[in-house]
N, C-alpha and C positions, 0 to 999 in steps of 0.2 A: 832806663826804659821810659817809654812816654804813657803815661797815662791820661787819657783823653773818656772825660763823662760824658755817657751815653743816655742818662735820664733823662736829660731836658730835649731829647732829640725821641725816643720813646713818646715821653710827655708832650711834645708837640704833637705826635702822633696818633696818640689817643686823642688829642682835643680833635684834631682833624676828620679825624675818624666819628667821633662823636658830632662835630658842627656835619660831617656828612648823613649822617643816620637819620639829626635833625632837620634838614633840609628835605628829606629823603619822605622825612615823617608829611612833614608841614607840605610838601610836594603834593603827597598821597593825598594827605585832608584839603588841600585844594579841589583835586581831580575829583575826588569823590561828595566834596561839596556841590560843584558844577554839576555830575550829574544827579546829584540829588536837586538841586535844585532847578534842573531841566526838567525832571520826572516829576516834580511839583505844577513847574508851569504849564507841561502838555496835560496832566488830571487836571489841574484847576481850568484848562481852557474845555479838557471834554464835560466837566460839571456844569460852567459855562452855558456850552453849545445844549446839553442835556435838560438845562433849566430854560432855556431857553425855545424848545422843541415842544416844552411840559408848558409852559406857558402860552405857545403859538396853538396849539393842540387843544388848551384849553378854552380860548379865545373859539374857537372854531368850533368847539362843543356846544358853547353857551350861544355861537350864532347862530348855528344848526337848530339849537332846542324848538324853537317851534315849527320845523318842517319836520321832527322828528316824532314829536308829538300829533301832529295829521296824519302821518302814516300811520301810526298807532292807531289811532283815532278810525281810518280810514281802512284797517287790517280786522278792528273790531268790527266795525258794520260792513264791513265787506263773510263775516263769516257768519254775523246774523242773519245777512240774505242768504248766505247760502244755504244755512240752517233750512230758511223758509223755503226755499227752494226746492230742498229735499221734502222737507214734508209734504210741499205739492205736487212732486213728483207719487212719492209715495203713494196719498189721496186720490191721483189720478191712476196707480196702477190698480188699488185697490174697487176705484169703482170701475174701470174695466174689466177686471178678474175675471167676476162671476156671469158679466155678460158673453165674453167668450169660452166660459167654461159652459154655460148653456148651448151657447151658436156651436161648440165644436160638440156635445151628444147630440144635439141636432144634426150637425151632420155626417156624424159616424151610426146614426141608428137606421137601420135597415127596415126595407120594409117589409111590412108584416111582420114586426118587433113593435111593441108598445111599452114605454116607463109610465109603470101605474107612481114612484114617490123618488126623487133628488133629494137628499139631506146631505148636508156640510156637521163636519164638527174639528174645528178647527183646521187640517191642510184633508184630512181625509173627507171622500166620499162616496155616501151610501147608495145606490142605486137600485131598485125594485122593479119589475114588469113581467112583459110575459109576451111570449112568441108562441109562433106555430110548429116549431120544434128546436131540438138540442142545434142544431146546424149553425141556426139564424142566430143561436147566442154564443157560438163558439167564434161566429165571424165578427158580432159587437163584439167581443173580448179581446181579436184582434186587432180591430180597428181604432179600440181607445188605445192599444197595447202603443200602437205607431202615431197617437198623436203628443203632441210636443206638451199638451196641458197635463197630461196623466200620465203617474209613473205606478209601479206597483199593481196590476191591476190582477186582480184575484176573482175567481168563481165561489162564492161562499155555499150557495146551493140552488139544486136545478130540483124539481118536483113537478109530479104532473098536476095539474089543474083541474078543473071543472068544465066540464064542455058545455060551451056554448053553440045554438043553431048547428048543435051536429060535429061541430069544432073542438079537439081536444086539446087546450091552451097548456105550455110548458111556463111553470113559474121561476123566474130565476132573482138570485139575489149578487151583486156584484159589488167589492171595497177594493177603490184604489185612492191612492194621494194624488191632489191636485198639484201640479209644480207652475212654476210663473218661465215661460222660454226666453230661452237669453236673446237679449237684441242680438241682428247679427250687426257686425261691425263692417263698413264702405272703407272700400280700402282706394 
């Protein structure tokens, strides 16, 4: 019989097998070098672009800084006028207040009603006088009731008086709040 070794034919086999594994390896750690070293290049180009964006941006901070600083500048006293503005608006309602808070019992007092005393204490006000009956002061009450400067208007008390020339005068006393009317707004 013939006898024919089959080791060295195995053993080439293996090596074969093994130079391919190798190849196989060394293949992979190429491929995978490449892309690592792709994904390197395209961060290091977006870091790059990024430092570069920070730097343009900063550039344009620093040449902005003084028109940035006038508007500041210009934000600040633009809001101290306004400040003043308001208070002389304010000043100017306050000194027309009490002149139309006169002009309007001026023209809601009836006649043959007379205000013997006006006193203010802070929004409210006092009113005192005397008519020639309950009537004339039920219609001042209505009258202040519909003006836009007075809210709250109250009858604290009505009492007869003292006659004069024959006259028997009704004493009344009246508390309401002063209000400030809203502008109306132009449309």
């Amino acid at each position: 019989m013939i006898q024919i070794n089959l080791l060295p034919v195995r053993e080439a086999r293996r090596k074969e097998n093994l130079r391919q594994h190798v190849l196989q390896l060394v293949l992979v750690l190429i491929v995978v070098g490449g892309v690592v070293g792709y994904a390197n290049s395209n961060i290091d180009d977006k870091i790059g672009n990024a430092k570069l964006r920070v730097t343009q941006m900063e550039s344009d901070i620093a040449k902005f800084k003084p028109q940035l600083d006038q508007v500041a500048a210009f934000r600040k006293k633009k809001a101290k006028l306004q400040k003043k503005i308001d208070i002389i608006d304010g000043l100017d309602r306050q000194r027309r207040g009490p002149v139309k808070v006169m002009d309007e019992l001026a023209t809601h007092t009836p006649d043959r009603l007379w205000l013997d005393s006006v006193s203010t204490k802070g929004t409210q006000i006092s009113i005192a006088g005397q008519s020639l009956d309950n009537e004339l002061v039920a219609v001042f009450l209505g009258s202040l009731g519909d003006s836009p400067y007075f809210q709250d208007v109250d009858l604290n008390s009505t009492e007869l008086g003292s006659a004069k020339d024959g006259l028997k005068l009704v004493k009344f006393k009246i508390q309401a709040s002063m209000a400030t009317p809203q502008k109306k707004t132009e449309s």
